[in-house]
C-alpha positions as CSV (number, residue, x, y, z in Angstrom):
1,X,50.4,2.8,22.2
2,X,50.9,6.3,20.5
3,X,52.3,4.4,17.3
4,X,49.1,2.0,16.8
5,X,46.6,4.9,17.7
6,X,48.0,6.6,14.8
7,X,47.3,4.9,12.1
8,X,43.5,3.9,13.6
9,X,43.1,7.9,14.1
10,X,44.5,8.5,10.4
11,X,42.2,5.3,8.5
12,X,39.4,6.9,10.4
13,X,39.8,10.3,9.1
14,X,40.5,8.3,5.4
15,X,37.0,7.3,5.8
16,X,35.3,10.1,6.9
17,X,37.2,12.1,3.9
18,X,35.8,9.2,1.1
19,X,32.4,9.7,3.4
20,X,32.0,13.3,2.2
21,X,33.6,12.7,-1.1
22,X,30.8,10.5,-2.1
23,X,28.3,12.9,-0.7
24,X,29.8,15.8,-2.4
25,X,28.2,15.5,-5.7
26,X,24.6,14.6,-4.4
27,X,25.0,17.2,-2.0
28,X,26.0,19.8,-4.5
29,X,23.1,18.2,-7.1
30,X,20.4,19.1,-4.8
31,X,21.3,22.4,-3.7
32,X,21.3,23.8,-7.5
33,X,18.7,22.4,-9.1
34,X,16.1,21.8,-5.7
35,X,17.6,24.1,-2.9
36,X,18.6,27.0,-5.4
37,X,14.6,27.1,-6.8
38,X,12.8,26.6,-3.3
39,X,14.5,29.6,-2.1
40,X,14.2,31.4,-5.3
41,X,10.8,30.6,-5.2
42,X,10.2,31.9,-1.5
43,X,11.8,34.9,-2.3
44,X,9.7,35.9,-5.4
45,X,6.5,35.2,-3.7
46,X,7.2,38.6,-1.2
47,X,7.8,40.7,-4.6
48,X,5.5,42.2,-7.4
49,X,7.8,39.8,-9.5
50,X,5.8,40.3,-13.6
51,X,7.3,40.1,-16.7
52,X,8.4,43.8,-16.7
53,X,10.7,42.7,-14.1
54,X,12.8,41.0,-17.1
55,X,13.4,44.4,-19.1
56,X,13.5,46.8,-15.9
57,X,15.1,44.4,-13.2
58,X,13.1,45.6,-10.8
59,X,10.8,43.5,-8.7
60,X,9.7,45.5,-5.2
61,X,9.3,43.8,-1.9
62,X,5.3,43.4,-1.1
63,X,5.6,41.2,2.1
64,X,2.6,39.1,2.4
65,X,0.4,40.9,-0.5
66,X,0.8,37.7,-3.2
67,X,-0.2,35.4,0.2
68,X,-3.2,37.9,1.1
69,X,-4.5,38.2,-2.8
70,X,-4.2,34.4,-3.2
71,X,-5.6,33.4,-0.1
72,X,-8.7,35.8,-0.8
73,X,-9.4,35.4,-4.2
74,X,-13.0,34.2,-5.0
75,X,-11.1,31.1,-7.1
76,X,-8.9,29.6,-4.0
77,X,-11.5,27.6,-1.8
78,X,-13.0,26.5,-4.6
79,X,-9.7,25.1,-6.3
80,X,-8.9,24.1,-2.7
81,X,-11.9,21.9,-2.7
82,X,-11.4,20.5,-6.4
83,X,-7.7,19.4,-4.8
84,X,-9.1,17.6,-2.0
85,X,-11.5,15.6,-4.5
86,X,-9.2,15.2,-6.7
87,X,-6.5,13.7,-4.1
88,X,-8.6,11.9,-2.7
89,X,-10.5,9.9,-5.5
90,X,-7.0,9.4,-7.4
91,X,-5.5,8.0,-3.7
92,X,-8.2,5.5,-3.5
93,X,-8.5,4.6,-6.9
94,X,-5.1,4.1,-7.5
95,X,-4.2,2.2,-4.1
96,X,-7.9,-0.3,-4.4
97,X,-6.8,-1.5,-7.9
98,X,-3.6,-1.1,-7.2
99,X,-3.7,-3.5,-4.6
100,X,-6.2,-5.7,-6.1
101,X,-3.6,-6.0,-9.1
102,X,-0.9,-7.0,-6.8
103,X,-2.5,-9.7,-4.8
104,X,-3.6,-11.2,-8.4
105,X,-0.1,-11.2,-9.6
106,X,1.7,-12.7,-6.4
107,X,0.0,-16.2,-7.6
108,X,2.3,-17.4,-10.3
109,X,1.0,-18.3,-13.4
110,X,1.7,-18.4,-17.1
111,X,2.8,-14.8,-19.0
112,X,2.6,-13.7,-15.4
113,X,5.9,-11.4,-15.9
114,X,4.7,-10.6,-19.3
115,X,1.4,-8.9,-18.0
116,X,3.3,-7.0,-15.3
117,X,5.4,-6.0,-17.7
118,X,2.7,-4.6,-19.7
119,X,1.1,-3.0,-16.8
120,X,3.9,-0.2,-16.6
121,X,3.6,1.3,-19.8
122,X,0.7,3.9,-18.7
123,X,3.7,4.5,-15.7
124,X,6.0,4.8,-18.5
125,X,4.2,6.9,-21.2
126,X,4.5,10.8,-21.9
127,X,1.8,12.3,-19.6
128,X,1.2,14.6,-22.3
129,X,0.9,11.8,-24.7
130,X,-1.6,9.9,-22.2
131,X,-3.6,13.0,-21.6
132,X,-4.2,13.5,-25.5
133,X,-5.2,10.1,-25.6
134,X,-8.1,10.1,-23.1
135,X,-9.3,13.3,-24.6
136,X,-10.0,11.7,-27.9
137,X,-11.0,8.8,-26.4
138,X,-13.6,10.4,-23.7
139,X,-14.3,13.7,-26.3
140,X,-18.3,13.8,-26.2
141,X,-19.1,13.7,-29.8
142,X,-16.0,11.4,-31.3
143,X,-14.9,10.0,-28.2
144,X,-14.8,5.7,-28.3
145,X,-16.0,5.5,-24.7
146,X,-19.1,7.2,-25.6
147,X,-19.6,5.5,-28.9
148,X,-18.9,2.2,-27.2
149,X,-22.2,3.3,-24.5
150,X,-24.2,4.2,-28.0
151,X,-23.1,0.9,-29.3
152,X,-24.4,-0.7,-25.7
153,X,-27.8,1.2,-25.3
154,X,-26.0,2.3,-22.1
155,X,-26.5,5.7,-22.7
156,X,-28.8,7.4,-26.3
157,X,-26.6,11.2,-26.2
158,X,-23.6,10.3,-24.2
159,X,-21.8,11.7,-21.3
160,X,-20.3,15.1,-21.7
161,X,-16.9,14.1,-19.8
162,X,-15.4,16.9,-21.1
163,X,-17.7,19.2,-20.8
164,X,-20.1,18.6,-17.5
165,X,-18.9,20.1,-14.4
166,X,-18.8,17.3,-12.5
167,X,-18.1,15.0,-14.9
168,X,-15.3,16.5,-16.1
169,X,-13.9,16.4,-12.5
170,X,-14.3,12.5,-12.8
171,X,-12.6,12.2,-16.2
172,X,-9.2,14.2,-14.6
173,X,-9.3,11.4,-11.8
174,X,-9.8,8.2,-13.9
175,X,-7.2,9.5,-16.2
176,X,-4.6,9.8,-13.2
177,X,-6.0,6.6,-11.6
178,X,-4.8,4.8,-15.0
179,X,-1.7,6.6,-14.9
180,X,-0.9,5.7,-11.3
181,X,-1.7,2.0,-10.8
182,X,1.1,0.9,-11.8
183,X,3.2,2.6,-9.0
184,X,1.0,1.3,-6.7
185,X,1.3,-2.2,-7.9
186,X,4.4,-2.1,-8.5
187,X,5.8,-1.4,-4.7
188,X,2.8,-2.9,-3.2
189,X,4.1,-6.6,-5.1
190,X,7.6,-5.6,-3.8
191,X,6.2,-5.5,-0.1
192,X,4.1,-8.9,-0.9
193,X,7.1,-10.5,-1.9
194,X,8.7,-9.6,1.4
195,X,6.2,-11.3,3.6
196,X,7.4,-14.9,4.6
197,X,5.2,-17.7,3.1
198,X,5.3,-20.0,6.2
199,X,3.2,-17.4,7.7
200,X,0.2,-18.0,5.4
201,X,1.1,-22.0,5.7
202,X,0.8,-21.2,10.0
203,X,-2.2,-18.8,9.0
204,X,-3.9,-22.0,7.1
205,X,-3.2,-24.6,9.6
206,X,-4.7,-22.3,12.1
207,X,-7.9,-22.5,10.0
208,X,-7.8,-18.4,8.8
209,X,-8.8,-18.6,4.9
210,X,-8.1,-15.5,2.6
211,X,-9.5,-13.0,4.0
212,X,-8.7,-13.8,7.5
213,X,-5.2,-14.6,6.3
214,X,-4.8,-11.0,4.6
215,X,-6.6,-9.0,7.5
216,X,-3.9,-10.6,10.6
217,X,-0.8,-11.2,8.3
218,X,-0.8,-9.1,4.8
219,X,-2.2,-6.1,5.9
220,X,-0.1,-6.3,9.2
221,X,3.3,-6.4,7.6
222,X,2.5,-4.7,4.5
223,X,1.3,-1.4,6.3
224,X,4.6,0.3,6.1
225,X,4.7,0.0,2.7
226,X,1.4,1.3,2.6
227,X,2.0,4.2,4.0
228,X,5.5,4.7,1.8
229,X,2.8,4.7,-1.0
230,X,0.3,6.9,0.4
231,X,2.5,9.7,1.3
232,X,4.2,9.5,-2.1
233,X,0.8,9.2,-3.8
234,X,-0.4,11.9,-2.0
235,X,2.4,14.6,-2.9
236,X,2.3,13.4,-6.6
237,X,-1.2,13.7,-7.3
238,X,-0.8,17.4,-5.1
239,X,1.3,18.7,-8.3
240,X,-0.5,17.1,-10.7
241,X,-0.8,19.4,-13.7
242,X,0.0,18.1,-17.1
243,X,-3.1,16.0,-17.5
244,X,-5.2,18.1,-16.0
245,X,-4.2,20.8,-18.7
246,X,-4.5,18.6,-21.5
247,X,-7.6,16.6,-20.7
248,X,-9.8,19.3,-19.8
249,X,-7.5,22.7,-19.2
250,X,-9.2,23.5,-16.0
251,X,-12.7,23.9,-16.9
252,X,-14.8,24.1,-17.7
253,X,-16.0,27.0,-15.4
254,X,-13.2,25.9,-13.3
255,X,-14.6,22.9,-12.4
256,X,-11.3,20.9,-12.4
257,X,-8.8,24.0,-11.2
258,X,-6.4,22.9,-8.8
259,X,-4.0,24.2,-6.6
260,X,-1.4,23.4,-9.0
261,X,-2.8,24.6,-11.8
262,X,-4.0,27.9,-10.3
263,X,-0.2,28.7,-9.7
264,X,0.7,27.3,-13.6
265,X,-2.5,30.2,-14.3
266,X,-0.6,32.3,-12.4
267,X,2.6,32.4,-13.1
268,X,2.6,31.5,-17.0
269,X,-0.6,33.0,-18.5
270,X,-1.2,36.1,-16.4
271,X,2.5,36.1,-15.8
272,X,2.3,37.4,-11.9
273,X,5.1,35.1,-11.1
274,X,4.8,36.5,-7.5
275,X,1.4,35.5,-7.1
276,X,2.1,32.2,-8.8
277,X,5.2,31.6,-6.6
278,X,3.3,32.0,-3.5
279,X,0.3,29.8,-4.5
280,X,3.2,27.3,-5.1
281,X,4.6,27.3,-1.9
282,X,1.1,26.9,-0.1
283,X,0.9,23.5,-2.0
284,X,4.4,23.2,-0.7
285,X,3.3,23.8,3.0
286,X,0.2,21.9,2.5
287,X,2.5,18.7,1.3
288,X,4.6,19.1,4.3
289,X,1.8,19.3,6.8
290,X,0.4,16.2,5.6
291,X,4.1,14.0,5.3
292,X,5.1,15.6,9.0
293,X,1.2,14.0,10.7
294,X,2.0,10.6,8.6
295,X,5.5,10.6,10.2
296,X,3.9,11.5,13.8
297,X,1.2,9.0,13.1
298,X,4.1,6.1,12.0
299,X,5.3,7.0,15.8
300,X,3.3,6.8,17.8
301,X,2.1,3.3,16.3
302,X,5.6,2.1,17.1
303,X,5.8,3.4,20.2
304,X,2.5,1.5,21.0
305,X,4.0,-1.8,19.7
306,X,6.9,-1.3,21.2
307,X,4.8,-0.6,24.6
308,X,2.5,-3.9,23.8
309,X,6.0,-5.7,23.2
C-alpha cells in the first residue's frame, strides 16, 4: 500500500509544481506593472508629492490633506456630476445600439460578416486618432455635421458642439458612444449565439412573436452577459480621458471635466502628483463600490432562482 501511495502522492505534487509554474509568470506580470503602481499610487496620495520632489527626493507625509483639498475643492461635485452624466449617457447609448446592432446581425444574410467586420474599426482605431476626427467633424464653423444641418435647413448658424456648455457635454458622449458599440455588439452577438434556437421554435409554437419571444427567452438567458457588459462598460467609461481631452479638453468652463480628467489636471499640468494620486484612487473606490453591489446584486438573484427552483 505504502509503494502505490507513493507515486499518487509524488504525481500529485508534479501537478501542483506545473500548477504554480504556469501561474508564476502571470502572477509576477501583475504585481509589477498593476500591483507595484496601485500601491505606489496609495502611497503618494498621503505625501506633498510635486515635481520638486524629483531634484530634492523629498516628499513629506500629509495624511489625509490631498483627500480633504480634493474632496472640498469648488471643482469636485461639479466634475462628480459631469461623471455621472457622462456614464450614464455613454452606458445607455452604447448598450441600446449596441444591442439593437446585435439582434440585426444574428439573422444571417449576405456580407453579413463583412459588416461586422467593419463595425470594429471605431473599436480598433487610435482614440486619439478618433477624437481628432470628431473635432473636425463637429468643429462649429468647419465642422461637416454642421455644414450638413446648413445644407438641410436643419439649423441657419449651427450648433456650437464645441463650444456650448451643454452641448459640448453631449459631443464627449456621442463620440464614446461611437467608440464603444462595437464592444457591446460584439459580446452581446457572442451571448446571442449561445441561446439554443429550439427555444425560439417552442417560443413560436406557443404563439409568443418577437417581442414576446425576446422579453421570456433572450433577455432571460442573455442577462448575465449583460451584466459582464455593464460592469465592464461602466469602469471603462469611469477612466475615460483621451477623447475627452482631445474633443473638447475639458471645457469649456469645465463643462465636460471628469473625475479622470481632474486627476490628469492634477497630476500632469499643475503637477501635484499627490493630489492627482488621490483623486485617482477615489475613481478607484468609486469603481469598486459599484462592481462589489453588481456582484451582491448577481446573488441574490441566484439565490432567488435557486429558492424558486
Amino acid at each position: 500500500m505504502r509503494s502505490r501511495s507513493r507515486p499518487v502522492a509524488e504525481a500529485r505534487s508534479g501537478e501542483r509544481a506545473a500548477r504554480w509554474m504556469f501561474l508564476a509568470p502571470a502572477a509576477v506580470y501583475l504585481l509589477l506593472f498593476f500591483g507595484y503602481p496601485v500601491v505606489k499610487n496609495v502611497v503618494m496620495s498621503f505625501q506633498q508629492y510635486t515635481a520638486t520632489t524629483f531634484y530634492t527626493g523629498s516628499a513629506p507625509f500629509v495624511g489625509l490633506q490631498n483627500y480633504a483639498k480634493v474632496l472640498t475643492s469648488d471643482l469636485f461635485p461639479k466634475a462628480l456630476l459631469t461623471t455621472a452624466l457622462f456614464t450614464a449617457g455613454s452606458l445607455c447609448g452604447q448598450f441600446v445600439i449596441g444591442l439593437g446592432l446585435a439582434l440585426f446581425f444574428r439573422r444571417r444574410f449576405p456580407l453579413g460578416g463583412v459588416l461586422r467586420s467593419l463595425l470594429l474599426l471605431p473599436w480598433l482605431l487610435p482614440l486619439v486618432v478618433s477624437g481628432a476626427t470628431w473635432r473636425w467633424m463637429l468643429d462649429p464653423d468647419t465642422g461637416v455635421v454642421n455644414a450638413v444641418l446648413r445644407g438641410l435647413h436643419l439649423s441657419s448658424s449651427g450648433i456650437p458642439w464645441l463650444t456650448g456648455t451643454s452641448q459640448a457635454l453631449v459631443s464627449v458622449i456621442l463620440v464614446n458612444v461611437w467608440v464603444g458599440i462595437p464592444f457591446n455588439t460584439a459580446i452581446l452577438y457572442g451571448g446571442l449565439q449561445d441561446i439554443p434556437p429550439h427555444l425560439y421554435e417552442a417560443a413560436k409554437l406557443d404563439g409568443a412573436g418577437p417581442v414576446r419571444s425576446f422579453r421570456h427567452v433572450t433577455w432571460p438567458l442573455l442577462r448575465p452577459v449583460v451584466g459582464v457588459v455593464l460592469v465592464l462598460g461602466v469602469v471603462y467609461t469611469l477612466k475615460v480621458v483621451d477623447i475627452i481631452l482631445v474633443v473638447t479638453g475639458g471645457g469649456p468652463a469645465d463643462a465636460t471635466e471628469t473625475l479622470a480628467t481632474q486627476a490628469y489636471e492634477l497630476s500632469f499640468r499643475q503637477f501635484e502628483f499627490g493630489r492627482g494620486a488621490a483623486m485617482g484612487n477615489v475613481l478607484i473606490v468609486i469603481s469598486l463600490a459599484f462592481a462589489l453591489v453588481y456582484l451582491r446584486a448577481g446573488r441574490r438573484a441566484r439565490s432567488v432562482r435557486e429558492g424558486i427552483a
